[in-house]
N, C-alpha and C positions, 0 to 999 in steps of 0.2 A: 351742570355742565360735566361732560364724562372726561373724567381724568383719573390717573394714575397715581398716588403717593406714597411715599414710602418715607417713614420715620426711625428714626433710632430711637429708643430710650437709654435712661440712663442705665448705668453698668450696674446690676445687683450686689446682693450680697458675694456672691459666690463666683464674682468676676468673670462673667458672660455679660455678653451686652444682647441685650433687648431687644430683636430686633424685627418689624410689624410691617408685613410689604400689603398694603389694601387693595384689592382687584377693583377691576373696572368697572364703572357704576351702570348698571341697565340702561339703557336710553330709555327702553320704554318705560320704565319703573319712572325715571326724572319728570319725562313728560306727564304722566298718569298723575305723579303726585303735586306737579305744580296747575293741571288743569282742576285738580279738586281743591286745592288752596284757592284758584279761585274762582269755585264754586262757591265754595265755603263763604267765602271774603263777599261776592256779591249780592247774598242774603243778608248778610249784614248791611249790604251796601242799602240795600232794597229799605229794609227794617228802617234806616234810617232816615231814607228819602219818604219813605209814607210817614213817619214823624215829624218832621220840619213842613210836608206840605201841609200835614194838619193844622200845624201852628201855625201858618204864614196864609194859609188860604181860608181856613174855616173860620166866619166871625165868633164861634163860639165851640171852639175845639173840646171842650168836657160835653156836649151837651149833645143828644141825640145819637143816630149811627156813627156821628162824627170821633164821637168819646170812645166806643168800643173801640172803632181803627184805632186811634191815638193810642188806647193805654195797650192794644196786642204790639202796636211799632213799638213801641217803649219796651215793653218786656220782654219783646224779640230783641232788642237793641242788647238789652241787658246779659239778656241768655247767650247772644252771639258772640257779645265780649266776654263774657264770663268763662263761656268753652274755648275761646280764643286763647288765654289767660293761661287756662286749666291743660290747652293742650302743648299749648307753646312753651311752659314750665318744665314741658318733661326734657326736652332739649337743651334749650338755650334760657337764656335772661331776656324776658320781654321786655322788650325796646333798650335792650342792654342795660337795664335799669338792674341795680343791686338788690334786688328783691329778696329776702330769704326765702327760703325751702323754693330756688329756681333751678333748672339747670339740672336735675336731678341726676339721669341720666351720668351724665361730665362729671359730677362730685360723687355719685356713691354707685358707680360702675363696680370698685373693687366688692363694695357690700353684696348688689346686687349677683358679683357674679361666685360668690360664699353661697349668698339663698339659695341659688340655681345649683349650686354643687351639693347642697344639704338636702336638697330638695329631692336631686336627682337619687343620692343616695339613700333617703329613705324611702322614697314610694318606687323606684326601677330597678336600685341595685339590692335593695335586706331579700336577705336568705329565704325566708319566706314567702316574697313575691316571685323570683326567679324560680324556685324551686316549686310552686306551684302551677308555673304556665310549663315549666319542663316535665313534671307530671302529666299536664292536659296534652302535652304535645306526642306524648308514645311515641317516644324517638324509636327506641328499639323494634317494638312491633310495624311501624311503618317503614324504618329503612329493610329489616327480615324480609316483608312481605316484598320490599323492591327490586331488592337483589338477590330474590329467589328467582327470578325472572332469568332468563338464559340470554334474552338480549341486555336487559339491564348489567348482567354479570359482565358480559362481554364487552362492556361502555368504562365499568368502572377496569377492567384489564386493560383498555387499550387508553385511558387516560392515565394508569398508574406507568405504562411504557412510554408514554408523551411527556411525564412528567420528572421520568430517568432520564428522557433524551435529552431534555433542556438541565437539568441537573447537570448530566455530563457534560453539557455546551457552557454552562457559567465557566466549570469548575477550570483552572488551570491546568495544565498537563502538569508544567514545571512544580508547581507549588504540591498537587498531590502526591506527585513521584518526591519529592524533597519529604514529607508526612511518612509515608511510606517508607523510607530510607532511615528517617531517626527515629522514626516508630517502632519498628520490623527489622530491617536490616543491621543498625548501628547497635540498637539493644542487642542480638543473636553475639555482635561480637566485645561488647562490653563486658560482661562478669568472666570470670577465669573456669577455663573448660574442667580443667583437670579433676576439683574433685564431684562435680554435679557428674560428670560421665563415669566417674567410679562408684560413684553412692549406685548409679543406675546399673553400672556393671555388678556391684555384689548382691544387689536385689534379683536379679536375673541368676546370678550364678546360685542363689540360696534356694533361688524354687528349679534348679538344673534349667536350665533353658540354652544353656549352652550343647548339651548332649545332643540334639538333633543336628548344631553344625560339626563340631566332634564327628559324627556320624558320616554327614556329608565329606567332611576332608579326610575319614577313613577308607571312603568307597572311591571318592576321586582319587587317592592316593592311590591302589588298588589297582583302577583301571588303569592307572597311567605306567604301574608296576607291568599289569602285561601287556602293554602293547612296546614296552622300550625295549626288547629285544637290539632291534637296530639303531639305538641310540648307544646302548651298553658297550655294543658289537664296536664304535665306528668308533669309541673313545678310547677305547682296549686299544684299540689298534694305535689311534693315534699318539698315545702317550706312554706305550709300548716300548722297553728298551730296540735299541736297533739289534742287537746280538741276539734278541727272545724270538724263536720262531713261531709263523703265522701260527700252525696249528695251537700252539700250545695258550696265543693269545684270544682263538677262539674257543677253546676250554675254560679259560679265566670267565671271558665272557659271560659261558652259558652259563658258568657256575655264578658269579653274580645276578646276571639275572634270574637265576630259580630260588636264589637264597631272599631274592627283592620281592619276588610275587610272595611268598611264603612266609615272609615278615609281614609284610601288607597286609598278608590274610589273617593272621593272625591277630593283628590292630584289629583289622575291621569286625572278626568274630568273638573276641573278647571283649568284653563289658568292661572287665576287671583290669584290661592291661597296664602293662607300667607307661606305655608311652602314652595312653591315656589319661594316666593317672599324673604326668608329670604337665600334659596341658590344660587340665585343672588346675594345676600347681602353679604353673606360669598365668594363668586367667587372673587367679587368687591373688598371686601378688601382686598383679600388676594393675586390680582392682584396688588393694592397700597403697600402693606408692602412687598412683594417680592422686587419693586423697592427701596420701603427709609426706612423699617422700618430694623434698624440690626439687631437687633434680631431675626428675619425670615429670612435677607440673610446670618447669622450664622450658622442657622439650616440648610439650603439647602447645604450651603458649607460642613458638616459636614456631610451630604446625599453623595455628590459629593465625597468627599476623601475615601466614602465606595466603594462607583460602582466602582470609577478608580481605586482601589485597590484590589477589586475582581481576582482571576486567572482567568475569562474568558473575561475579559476587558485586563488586561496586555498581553495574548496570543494571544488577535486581529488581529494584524496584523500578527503573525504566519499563523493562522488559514484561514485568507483571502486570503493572496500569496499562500498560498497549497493549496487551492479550486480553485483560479483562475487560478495558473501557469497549474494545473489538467486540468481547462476546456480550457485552451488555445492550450494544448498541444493533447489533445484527439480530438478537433474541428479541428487542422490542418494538424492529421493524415486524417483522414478519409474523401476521397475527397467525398462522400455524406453528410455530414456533413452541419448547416444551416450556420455556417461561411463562408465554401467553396463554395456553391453556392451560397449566398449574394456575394460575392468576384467576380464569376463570370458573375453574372447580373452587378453588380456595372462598371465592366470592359466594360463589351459589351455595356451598354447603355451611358458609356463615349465615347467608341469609335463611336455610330452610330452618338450620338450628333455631334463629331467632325466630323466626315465625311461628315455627309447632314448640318450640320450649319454653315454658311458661318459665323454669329456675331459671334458663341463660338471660329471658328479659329481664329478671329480676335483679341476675347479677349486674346484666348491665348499667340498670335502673340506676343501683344502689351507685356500681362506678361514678355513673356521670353525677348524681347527686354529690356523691363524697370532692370529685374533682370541683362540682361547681362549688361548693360551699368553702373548698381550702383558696379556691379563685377568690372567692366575694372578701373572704374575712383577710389575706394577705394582700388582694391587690386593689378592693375595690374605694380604700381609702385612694388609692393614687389617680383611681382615673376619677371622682369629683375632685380631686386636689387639681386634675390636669383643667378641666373647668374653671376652676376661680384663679388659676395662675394663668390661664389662657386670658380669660376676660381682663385681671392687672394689668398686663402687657400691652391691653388694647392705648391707645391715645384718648382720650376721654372724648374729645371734639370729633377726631372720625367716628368713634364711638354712638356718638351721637347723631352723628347723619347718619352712616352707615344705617341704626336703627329704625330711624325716619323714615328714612327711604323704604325700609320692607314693610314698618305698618303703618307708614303716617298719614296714608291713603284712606284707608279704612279709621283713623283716626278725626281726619276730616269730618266724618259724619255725625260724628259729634259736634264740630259745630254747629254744622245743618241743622242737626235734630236743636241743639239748645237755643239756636233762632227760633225755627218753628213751632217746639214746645212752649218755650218760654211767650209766643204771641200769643197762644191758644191759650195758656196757662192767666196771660194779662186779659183777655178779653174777658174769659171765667172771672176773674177777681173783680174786675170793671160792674161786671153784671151782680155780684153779690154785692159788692158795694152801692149797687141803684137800688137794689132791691132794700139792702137793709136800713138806707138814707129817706127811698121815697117815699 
C-alpha cells in the first residue's frame, strides 16, 4: 500500500539526531511485485495439487506415468519451498519464525552497506581506475576541439554572463556592500597614515620625483606673477596710507610687480635656487616628522578621522557595488558588449591552443590528473564513508521493503524457476531410479 514514513533514530554519537524521511512507494512497483508473488505462490500451489491428486487418485502412484508426475510434483513442491525459504530470508523471518541467518537484509544492513562502500571504493574510486578512464576520455583535446568552434565559444560567453547574472541575483546588495566596506573601506582607515605616507614620501623624494611638481609650481607661480599687475595695483591702493598720493601708489605697484615677475623667473630658471632648495628642505622634513615626529602623526590622524567620516567615504562601498553590480549586469546582457566578446576571444583562443598544442594538452593532462589524484586520496575515503553511514541510518525494516520492492520482482523468479527446475530435476531422478531398480 503507498504510504509515506518517516522515522527518527536514535541520537548518535555526536549528538545529531538521525533522521530518514522514506518517499513514496511506486504503485506500480507494489502491484508488479505482488502479482509475481503470486505467480510465484501458484506454482507451488499447482506443484502441490498434482501431488496429492497423485496420491488420492492413482491406485498405484510410484508406478508407471503416474510416478514420474508424482516424484516432478514432489521435487517441484520442494524447489518451490526451498526458493521460497531462500528468498523470503533475505527480508524477513519466514513465518516469523526465529530462524537463524533470516532477515538478512534488517540484521546486517550496517555490514552490507561497509561492503558496498569498500567495494565502491576499490573498483570506482583507486586512482588507477579513475585515472585510467580520464586518460581514455581526452578531456583536453576534445573540449580544445569544441571551443575552437566560434559558435561553441559564443555559448560558453553567453552562459559564463547567465551565470554572473544569477550570481549577482543570489548575492545580497546589503551583505556585499557591508564585505566591501570591512574589507576595503574600514581597512584603508585602520592603520595610522602618517608614517606609510612618509616612508613613501622619502622614496619618491630619494629618486627626485618631486622636481617635476617643483617645476610645475615654479611656472604656475610665474604665470600667475605676470598677469597680477591688477591685483598688485588694486591692493596698493587699497591698503595705501590716505596722505600717500595716487601717483606715487601706482609706482609702488609697478615696482612690486616687476620685482614679483623677476623673482618668479628666477625660481623657475634656476635648478639650483634657494627657494628650491628650501622645498626640498620642507619635503624632507616633513617626510622625517610624518614617520617620528607625534605631533605631525597627530595631525594627519586627525585629517584621517575627517575623510573616513565624510558621507561620501562611509557610502563607498554602496556607491562602488551599484556602479559595478550596474556594469556587470549591462556587459552581460548585451551579447555585443567588450565583456562578451573578450569572453568569446578568450574561449576560442583557449580552445585553438588546446587543440593544435600538444604541451598545453599535456599540461593540462597532468593538472587534471594531479587534481584528481589529491581528490581520491583526501576525499574519496569520505564519500564511501557517506555510503555505509547513509545505509546505518537507514531503519532496517524499511530497509528491507524498500529493497524488496526494487528487486523482489525479478527475485520472484526464482521461485518459478526452483518449482519448475526442481520438477524436471525430480522426474530425471524418478527416471534413473527405474532404470537403475528395473
Amino acid at each position: 500500500m503507498c504510504r509515506i514514513t518517516a522515522r527518527i533514530g536514535a541520537t548518535g554519537d555526536d549528538g545529531r539526531v538521525q533522521t530518514l524521511l522514506q518517499s513514496r512507494d511506486d504503485p506500480a512497483k507494489v502491484r508488479d511485485l505482488r502479482r509475481m508473488k503470486t505467480v510465484a505462490a501458484m506454482f507451488l500451489v499447482f506443484a502441490a495439487a498434482v501431488y496429492l491428486a497423485c496420491l488420492l487418485l492413482a491406485d498405484e502412484p510410484d508406478a508407471g506415468w503416474v510416478g514420474y508426475i508424482k516424484a516432478a510434483a514432489e521435487a517441484g513442491m520442494v524447489g518451490g519451498i526451498a526458493d521460497w525459504f531462500a528468498v523470503t530470508a533475505l527480508f524477513r523471518r519466514p513465518l516469523g519464525l526465529p530462524i537463524p541467518h533470516t532477515a538478512l537484509i534488517r540484521r546486517k544492513k550496517d555490514q552490507l552497506g561497509e561492503s558496498l562502500g569498500d567495494f565502491v571504493g576499490e573498483n570506482f574510486l583507486a586512482p588507477e581506475v579513475v585515472l585510467g578512464r580520464l586518460d581514455a576520455a581526452r578531456i583536453p583535446a576534445r573540449a580544445g576541439a569544441w571551443l575552437a568552434r566560434p559558435a561553441n565559444a559564443e555559448r560558453v560567453a553567453a552562459e559564463a554572463a547567465h551565470l554572473a547574472q544569477g550570481m549577482l541575483a543570489v548575492l545580497r546588495d546589503d551583505d556585499v556592500q557591508e564585505l566591501i566596506d570591512a574589507m576595503i573601506v574600514r581597512r584603508i582607515g585602520e592603520p595610522e597614515w602618517g608614517p606609510p605616507i612618509g616612508q613613501v614620501l622619502t622614496e619618491l623624494l630619494a629618486e627626485d620625483r618631486q622636481l617635476p611638481l617643483i617645476d610645475l609650481l615654479c611656472d604656475r607661480a610665474h604665470e600667475w606673477a605676470l598677469g597680477s599687475a591688477d591685483t598688485i595695483e588694486r591692493v596698493v591702493l587699497r591698503d595705501a596710507p590716505t596722505w600717500s598720493p595716487k601717483f606715487v601708489d601706482l609706482l609702488v605697484g609697478d615696482k612690486i610687480h616687476r620685482e614679483l615677475v623677476e623673482f618668479t623667473a628666477k625660481v623657475r630658471e634656476d635648478p639650483d635656487h634657494e627657494v628650491r632648495r628650501a622645498m626640498n628642505r620642507f619635503l624632507t622634513d616633513f617626510a622625517d616628522d610624518l614617520q617620528h615626529d607625534l605631533g605631525t602623526r597627530a595631525k594627519v590622524e586627525r585629517v584621517k578621522t575627517e575623510i573616513m567620516g565624510r558621507k561620501e567615504i562611509s557610502q563607498a562601498a554602496e556607491a562602488s557595488w551599484r556602479l559595478a553590480k550596474k556594469a556587470i549586469v549591462d556587459a552581460a546582457e548585451d551579447p555585443q558588449s567588450a565583456l562578451r566578446r573578450k569572453l568569446v576571444e578568450y574561449a576560442m583562443r583557449i580552445g585553438v591552443r588546446l587543440r593544435d598544442d600538444a604541451r598545453s594538452r599535456a599540461r593540462v593532462d597532468r593538472w587534471l590528473a594531479d587534481a584528481t589524484v589529491f581528490v581520491l586520496e583526501n576525499y574519496g575515503t569520505e564519500a564511501t564513508a557517506l555510503i555505509s553511514d547513509t545505509v546505518a541510518r537507514w531503519d532496517g525494516d524499511e530497509a528491507s521493503r524498500k529493497i524488496e520492492l526494487q528487486a523482489g520482482r525479478d527475485l520472484q523468479f526464482i521461485r518459478i524457476n526452483g518449482t519448475v527446475v526442481g520438477a524436471l530435476a525430480g522426474a530425471v531422478i524418478h527416471l534413473v531410479s527405474q532404470l537403475i531398480t528395473g
